[in-house]
N, C-alpha and C positions, 0 to 999 in steps of 0.2 A: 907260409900261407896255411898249413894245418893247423897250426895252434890259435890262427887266429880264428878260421872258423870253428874249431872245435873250441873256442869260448866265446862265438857268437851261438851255438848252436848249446852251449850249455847256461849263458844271458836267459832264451828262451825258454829253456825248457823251466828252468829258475821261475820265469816270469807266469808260468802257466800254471807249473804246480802251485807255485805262491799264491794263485788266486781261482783255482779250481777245490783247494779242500773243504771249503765250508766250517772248518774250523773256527777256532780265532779270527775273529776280523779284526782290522784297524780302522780310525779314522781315518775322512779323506785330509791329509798333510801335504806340505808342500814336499818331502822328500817323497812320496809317492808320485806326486805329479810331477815333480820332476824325472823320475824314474821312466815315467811313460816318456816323456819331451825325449830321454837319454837312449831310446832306441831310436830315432830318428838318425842321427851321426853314427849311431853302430851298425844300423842298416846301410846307410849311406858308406862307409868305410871300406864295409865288407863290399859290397858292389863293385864299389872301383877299384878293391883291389884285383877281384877277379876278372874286370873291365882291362886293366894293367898288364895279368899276368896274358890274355889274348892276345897284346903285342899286333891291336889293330888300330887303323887310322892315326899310323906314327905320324904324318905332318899336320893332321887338321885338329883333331877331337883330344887325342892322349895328353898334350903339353900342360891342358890344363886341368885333363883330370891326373896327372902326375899334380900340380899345384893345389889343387882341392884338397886330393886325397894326402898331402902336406898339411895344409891349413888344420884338417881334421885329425891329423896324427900328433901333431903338438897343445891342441886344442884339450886333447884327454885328459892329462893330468889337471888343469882348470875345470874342469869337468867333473871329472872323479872328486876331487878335492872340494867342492859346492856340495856333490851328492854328500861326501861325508859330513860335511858340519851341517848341513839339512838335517841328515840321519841324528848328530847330537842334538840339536835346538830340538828336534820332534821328538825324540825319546825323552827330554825333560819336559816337556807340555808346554812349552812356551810359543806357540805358533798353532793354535785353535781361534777360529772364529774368527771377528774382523780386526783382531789387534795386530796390524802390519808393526807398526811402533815397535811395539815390544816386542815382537818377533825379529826385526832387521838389532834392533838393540841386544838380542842374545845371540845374534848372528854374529855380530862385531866381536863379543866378548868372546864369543868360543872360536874364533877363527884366532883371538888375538892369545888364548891359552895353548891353542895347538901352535901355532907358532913360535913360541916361547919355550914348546918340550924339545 
């Protein structure tokens, strides 16, 4: 349970610094917008797991937050793995403005090179 909050707790501080420097900005991409969507499950995670380790309402509520908190632990790697090839498509510019097309078409290709290393 420490490691996982201590990398929900460093997620955040990530997400805060990353967008409190005034620096460098980025466009809005879909691997950013996804990024925001990807604390929802991390928050969620973290929740039930400390909902878990309480060890309360064993017959009514836990069964399924044991099942949830399941769904959402297998889920990451699909997850993670979206965030990455987001990350590639948006780092080459292929996913500005209304071109879904050719965005989802260098989504396909860069998923089909990672897969192939």
């Amino acid at each position: 349970m420490a490691k996982q909050s201590t990398g929900f707790a460093l997620t955040i501080a990530g997400f805060f610094l990353g967008h409190s420097h005034k620096g460098r900005m980025f466009y809005e991409s879909v691997h950013g917008t996804f990024a925001k969507i990807l604390l929802v499950p991390i928050a969620a995670q973290l929740g039930l797991g400390v909902y878990l380790k309480l060890h309360i309402h064993e017959q009514s509520i836990r069964p399924y937050a044991v099942k949830v908190h399941g769904i959402l632990g297998k889920a990451y790697p699909i997850l993670g793995w979206t965030q990455i090839l987001f990350g590639a498509v948006t780092f080459r510019n292929y996913c500005r403005g209304d071109n879904l097309g050719q965005c989802l078409a260098h989504y396909i290709m860069v998923s089909l090179v990672f897969v192939s290393l």
